[in-house]
C-alpha positions in Angstrom: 21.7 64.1 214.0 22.3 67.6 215.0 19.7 68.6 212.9 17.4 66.1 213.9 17.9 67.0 217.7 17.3 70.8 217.6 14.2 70.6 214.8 12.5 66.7 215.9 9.4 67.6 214.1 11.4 67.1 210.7 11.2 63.2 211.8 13.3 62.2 208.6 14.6 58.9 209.2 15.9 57.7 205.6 20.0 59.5 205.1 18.7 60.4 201.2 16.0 62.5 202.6 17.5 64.4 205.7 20.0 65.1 203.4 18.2 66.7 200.6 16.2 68.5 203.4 19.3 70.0 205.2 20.2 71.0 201.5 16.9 72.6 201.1 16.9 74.2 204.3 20.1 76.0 203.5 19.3 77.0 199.9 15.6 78.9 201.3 17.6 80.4 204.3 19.9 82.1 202.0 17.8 83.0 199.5 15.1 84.4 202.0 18.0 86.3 203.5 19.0 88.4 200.2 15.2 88.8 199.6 14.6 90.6 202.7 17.8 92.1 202.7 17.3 93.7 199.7 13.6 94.6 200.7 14.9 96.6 203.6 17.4 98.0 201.9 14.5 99.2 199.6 12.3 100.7 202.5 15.3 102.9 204.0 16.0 104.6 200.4 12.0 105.5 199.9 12.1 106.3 203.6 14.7 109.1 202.9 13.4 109.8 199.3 10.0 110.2 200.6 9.9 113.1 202.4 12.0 115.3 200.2 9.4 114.6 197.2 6.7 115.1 199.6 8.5 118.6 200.7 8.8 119.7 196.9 5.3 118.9 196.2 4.1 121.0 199.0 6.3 123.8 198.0 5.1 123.7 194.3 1.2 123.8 195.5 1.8 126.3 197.9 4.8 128.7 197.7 6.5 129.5 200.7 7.2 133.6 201.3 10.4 135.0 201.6 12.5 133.8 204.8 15.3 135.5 206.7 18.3 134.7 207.0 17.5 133.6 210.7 14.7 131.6 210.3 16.3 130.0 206.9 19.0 128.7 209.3 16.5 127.4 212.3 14.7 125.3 209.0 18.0 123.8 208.0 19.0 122.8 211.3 15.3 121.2 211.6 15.8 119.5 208.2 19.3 118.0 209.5 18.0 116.8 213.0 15.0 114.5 210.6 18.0 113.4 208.6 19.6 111.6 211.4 16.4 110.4 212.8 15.7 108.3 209.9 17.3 106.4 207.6 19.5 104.4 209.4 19.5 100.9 207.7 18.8 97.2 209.0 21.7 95.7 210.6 22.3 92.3 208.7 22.0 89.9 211.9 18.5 91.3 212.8 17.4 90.1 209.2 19.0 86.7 209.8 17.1 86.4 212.6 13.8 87.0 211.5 14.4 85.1 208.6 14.9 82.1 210.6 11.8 82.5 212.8 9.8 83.1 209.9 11.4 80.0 208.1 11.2 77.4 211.0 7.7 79.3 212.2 6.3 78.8 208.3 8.0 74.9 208.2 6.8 74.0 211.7 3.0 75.1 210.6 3.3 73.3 207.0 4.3 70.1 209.2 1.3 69.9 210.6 -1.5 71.4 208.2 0.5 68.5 205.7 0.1 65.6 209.1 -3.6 67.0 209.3 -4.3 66.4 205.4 -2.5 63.2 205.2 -4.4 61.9 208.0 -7.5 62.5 206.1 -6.5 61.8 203.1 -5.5 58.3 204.3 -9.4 58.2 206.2 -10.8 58.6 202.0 -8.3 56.3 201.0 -9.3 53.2 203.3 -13.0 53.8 202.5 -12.2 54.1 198.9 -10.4 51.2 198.1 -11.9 49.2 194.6 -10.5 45.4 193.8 -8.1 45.1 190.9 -10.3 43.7 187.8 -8.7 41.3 185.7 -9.8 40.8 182.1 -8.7 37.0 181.7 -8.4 34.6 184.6 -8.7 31.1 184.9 -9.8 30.0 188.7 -9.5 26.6 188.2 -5.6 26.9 187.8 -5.9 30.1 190.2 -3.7 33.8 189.4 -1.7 36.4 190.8 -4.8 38.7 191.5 -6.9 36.4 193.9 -5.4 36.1 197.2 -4.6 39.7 196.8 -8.5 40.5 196.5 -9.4 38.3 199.5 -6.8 39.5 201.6 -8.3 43.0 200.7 -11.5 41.6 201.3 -10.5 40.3 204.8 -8.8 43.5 205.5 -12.3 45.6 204.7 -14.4 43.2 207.2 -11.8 43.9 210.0 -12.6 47.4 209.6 -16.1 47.8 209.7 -15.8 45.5 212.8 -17.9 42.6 211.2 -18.3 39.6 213.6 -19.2 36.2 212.9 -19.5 33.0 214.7 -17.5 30.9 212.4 -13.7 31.5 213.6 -10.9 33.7 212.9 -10.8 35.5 209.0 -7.5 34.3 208.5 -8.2 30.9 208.3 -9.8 30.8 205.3 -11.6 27.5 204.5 -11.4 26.2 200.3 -15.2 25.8 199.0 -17.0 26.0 195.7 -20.1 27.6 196.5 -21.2 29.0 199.7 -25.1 29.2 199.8 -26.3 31.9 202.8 -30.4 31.0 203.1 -31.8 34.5 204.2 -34.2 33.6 207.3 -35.7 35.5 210.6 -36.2 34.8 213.8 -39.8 33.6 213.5 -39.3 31.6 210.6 -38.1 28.1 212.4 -40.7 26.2 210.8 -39.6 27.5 208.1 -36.4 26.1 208.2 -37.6 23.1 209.2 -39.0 22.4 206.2 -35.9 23.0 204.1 -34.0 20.6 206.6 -36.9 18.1 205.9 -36.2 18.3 202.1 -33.2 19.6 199.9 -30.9 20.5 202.7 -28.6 18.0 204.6 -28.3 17.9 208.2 -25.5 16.4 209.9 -22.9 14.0 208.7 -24.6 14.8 205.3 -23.9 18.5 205.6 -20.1 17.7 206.7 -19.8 15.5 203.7 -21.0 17.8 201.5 -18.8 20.5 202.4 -15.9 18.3 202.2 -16.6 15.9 199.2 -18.5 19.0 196.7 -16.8 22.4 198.3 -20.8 23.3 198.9 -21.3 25.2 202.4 -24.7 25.6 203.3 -26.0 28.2 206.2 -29.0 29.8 207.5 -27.8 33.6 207.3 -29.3 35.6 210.6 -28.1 38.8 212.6 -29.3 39.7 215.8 -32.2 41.4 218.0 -32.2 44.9 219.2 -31.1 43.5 222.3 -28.7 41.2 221.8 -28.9 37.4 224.3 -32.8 38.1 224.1 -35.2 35.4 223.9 -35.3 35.0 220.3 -31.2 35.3 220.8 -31.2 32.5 222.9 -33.8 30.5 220.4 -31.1 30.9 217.7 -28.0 30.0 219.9 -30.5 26.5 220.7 -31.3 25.8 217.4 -27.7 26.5 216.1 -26.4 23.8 219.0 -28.4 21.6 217.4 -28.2 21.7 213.7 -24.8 23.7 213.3 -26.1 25.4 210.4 -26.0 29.2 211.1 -24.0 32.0 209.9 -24.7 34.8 212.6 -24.4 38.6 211.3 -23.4 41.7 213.5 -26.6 43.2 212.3 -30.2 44.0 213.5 -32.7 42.3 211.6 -35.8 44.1 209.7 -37.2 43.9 206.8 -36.4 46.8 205.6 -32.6 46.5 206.5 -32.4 43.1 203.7 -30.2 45.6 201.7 -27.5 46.4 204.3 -28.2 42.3 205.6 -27.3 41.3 202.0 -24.0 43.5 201.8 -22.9 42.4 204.9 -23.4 38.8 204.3 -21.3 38.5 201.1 -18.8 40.4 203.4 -18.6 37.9 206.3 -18.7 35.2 204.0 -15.9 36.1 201.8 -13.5 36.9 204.9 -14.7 33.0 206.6 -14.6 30.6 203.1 -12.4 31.2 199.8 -14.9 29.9 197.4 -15.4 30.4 193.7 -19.2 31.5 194.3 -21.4 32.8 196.9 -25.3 32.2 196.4 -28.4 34.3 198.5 -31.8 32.2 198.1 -34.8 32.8 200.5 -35.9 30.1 203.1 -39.4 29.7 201.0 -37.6 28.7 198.2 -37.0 25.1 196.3 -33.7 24.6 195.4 -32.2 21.4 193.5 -28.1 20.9 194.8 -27.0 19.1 192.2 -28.7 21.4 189.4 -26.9 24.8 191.0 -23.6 23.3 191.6 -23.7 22.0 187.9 -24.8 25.0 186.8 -22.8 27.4 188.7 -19.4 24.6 186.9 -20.1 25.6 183.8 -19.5 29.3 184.2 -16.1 28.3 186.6 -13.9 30.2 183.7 -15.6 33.9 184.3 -13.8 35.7 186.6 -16.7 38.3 187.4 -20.2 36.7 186.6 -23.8 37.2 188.0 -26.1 34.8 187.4 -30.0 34.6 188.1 -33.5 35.1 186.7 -33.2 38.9 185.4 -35.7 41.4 185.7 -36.6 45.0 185.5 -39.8 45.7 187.3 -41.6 49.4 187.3 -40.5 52.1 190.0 -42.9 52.4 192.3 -43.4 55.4 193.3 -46.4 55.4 195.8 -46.2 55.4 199.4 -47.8 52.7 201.2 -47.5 50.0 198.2 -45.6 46.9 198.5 -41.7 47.6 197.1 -42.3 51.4 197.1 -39.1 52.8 196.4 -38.5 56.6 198.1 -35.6 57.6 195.3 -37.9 56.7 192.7 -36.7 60.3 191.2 -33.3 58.9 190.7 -35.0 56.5 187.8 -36.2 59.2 185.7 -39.7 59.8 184.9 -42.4 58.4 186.8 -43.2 54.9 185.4 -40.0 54.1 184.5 -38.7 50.6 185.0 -35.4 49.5 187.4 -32.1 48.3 185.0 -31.7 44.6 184.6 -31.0 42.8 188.1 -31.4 39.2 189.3 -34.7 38.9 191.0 -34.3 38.4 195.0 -35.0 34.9 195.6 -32.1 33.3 194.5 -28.6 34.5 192.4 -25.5 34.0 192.7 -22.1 35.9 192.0 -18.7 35.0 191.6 -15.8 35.4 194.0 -14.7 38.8 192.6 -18.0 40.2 192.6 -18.3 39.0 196.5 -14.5 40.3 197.5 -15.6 43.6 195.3 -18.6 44.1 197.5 -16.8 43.6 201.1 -14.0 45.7 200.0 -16.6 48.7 199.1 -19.1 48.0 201.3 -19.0 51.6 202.9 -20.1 53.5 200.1 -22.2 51.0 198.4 -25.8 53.0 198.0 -28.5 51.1 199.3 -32.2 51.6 198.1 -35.5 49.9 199.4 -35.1 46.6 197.8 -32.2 44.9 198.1 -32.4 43.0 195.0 -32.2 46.1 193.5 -29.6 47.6 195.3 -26.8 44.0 194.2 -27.6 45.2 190.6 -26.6 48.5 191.1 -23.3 47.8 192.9 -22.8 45.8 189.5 -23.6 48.8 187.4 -20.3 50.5 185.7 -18.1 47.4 186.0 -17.1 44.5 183.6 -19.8 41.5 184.7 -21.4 39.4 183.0 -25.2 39.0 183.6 -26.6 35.8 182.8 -30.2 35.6 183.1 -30.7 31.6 183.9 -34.4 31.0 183.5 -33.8 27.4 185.6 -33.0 29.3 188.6 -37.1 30.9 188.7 -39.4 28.1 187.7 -42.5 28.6 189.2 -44.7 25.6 191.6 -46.0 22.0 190.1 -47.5 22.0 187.5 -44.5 24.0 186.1 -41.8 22.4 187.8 -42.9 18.9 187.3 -43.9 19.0 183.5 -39.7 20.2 183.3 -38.9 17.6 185.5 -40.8 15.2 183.3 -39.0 16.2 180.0 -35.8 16.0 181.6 -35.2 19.7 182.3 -35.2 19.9 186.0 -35.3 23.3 187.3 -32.5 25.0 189.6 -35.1 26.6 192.2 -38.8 26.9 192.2 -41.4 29.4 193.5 -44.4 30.8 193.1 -44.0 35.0 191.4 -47.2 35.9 193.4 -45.8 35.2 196.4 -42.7 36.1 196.0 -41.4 32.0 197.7 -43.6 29.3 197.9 -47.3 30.3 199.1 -47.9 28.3 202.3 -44.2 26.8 202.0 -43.9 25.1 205.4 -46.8 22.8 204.4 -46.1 22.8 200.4 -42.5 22.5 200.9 -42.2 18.3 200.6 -45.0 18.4 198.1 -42.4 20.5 195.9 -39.9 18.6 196.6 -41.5 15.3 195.7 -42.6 16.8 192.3 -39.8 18.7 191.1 -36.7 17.4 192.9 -33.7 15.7 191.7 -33.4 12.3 192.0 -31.9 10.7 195.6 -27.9 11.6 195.6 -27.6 13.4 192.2 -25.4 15.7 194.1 -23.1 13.4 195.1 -22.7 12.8 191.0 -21.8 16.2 190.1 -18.3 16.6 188.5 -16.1 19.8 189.6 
């Protein structure tokens, strides 16, 4: 405690470590004394030896004459009076001393060059934090690893100050699938249309969520100017259908990448489900198909699932999906590595925890499709390219549906969705859509 009082920036607290310090503390104090004992010890002998070599050097190069007896007396009297001026040695107390300042003046720098470091190296740490990847893990039954992941998940959303409308992180709701439809502000109709045909409003919604674990949201950030117009559209709309997921983001097109990260981020702190889907608001999309699908691959701990592709790097400004680190891809017209194609995939819990846990240092290119499949790259997942999840528009669809293979989503390539979906939507639908209530058959 003594210790502790006259040096408080030691801040020991445990006994087994003030302990060893004191120990410490004593063993460099004494050994720092002999060392500069003996060093100044050292410097008085060369201080005397010195001069005498330096005397008989000069006398060798240059010979002195003869002296008389008088002046040979006034030179030895000189020669004594230097004697006593120098060489008087280091009392031991003044070396205690100093080696005490420097001790505590070198331990009270180290203290905080080692806080500064620490501080930074805990900054790296938090930003650098990856999930533990377990080999074998059954979700169904549930292991050691998984709350672990979502709590780190939850802890990586709190940090990079993500807020969403749908309640505190650490109530996390139980679901199957979460499905996050990517819309904008001026694409009501739009969502109209999906209301109109393959997605349940209401009671229907609420029943789905609790009967099927399926949660289903329009995914949407914000304006420049936040409680704006289109703001205060979105807040109307969301009073009436309760069917929004709002970001902390700014929407643009060409922010889908850093949209996309942040919505597997917010959605994994909100719902603890065993899969998390993106799919575009021009899209056709069969319930009952995905949830049966998505069952089947329940037993894979780290999975990604869509309609692979790996389209050419373009490399031209001004094109449609030009792609400014096109270098990064090798030689110009290269193609991208395999990744699900953008209007529908989905990925497993891990995957989603994995990405809100990282999100900081996640790269991010021009298309955000490409960008998930690169997150991806380097870790143990399993892509399974599901050609059900990218049939194209009737005919396609319907000739499928005819032979008993009904499709997981449908759009058309060209236009990346449905051309002209608000008005093709329910024609879709009525070709390629499951029967009425297969969902509600689906087996989990």
């Amino acid at each position: 405690m003594e210790l502790r009082r006259k040096l408080p920036f030691l801040g020991v607290s445990c006994p087994k470590i003030q302990a060893f310090s004191v120990k410490m503390i004593v063993i460099v104090i004494t050994r720092s004394y002999s060392i500069l004992r003996l060093f100044f010890s050292k410097i008085a002998k060369d201080s005397v030896r010195r001069p005498e070599k330096e005397t008989l050097r000069a006398h060798l190069r240059h010979p002195t004459p003869f002296l008389s007896p008088e002046k040979l007396e006034e030179t030895t009297e000189k020669k004594k009076k230097k004697k006593k001026m120098r060489g008087k040695p280091v009392p031991g107390k003044a070396i205690l001393v100093l080696c005490m300042v420097s001790f505590l003046g070198g331990l009270l720098f180290t203290a905080r060059t080692w806080t500064h470091s620490s501080d930074n190296s805990f900054n790296k740490e938090r930003h650098l934090q990856f999930i533990p990847l377990t080999k074998n893990r059954n979700p169904i039954q549930g292991d050691d690893h998984s709350e672990d992941i979502m709590e780190l998940a939850m802890a990586r959303t709190g940090q990079t100050g993500h807020q969403v409308s749908e309640g505190p992180p650490q109530n996390l709701r139980k679901a199957f699938v979460v499905i996050g439809i990517n819309t904008a502000f001026s694409s009501k109709k739009r969502r109209d249309s999906l209301r109109e045909t393959w997605m349940p409003r209401g009671a229907k919604l609420e029943r789905l969520e609790k009967e099927k674990g399926a949660i289903i949201r329009f995914v949407i950030g914000h304006t420049t100017t936040p409680g704006g117009l289109l703001d205060k559209a979105i807040d109307a709309e969301e009073a009436e259908n309760k069917d929004f997921l709002r970001l902390n983001h700014v929407e643009g097109y060409h922010e889908l990448s850093t949209k996309t990260r942040l919505y597997f981020s917010t959605a994994v702190s909100i719902w603890d489900a065993d899969f998390y889907v993106k799919i575009d608001d021009d899209v056709h999309l069969n319930l009952g198909m995905l949830i049966s699908t998505l069952a089947r691959h329940r037993s894979k701990p780290r999975i990604y699932i869509g309609c692979m592709k790996s389209g050419p790097v373009l490399s031209q400004k001004g094109v449609k999906y030009y792609e400014p680190e096109f270098w990064k891809f090798g030689e110009e017209g290269n193609k991208y590595f395999r990744h699900a194609t953008g209007q529908i995939y989905a990925i497993s819990k891990d995957l989603a925890a994995y990405i809100s846990i990282n999100a900081p240092i996640l790269h991010r290119y021009a298309n955000e499709d490409v960008s998930l499949g690169s997150w991806f790259l380097g870790l143990e997942v399993d892509h399974v390219d599901d050609r059900t999840m990218c049939c194209g528009t009737p005919p396609d669809c319907e000739w499928k549906r005819q032979v008993g293979n009904v499709c997981v989503a449908s759009f058309d390539w060209s236009c990346s969705g449905i051309c002209k979906s608000v008005e093709r939507m329910k024609d879709v639908h009525d070709n390629c859509g499951e029967r009425e209530g297969a969902v509600w058959n689906v087996h989990l």
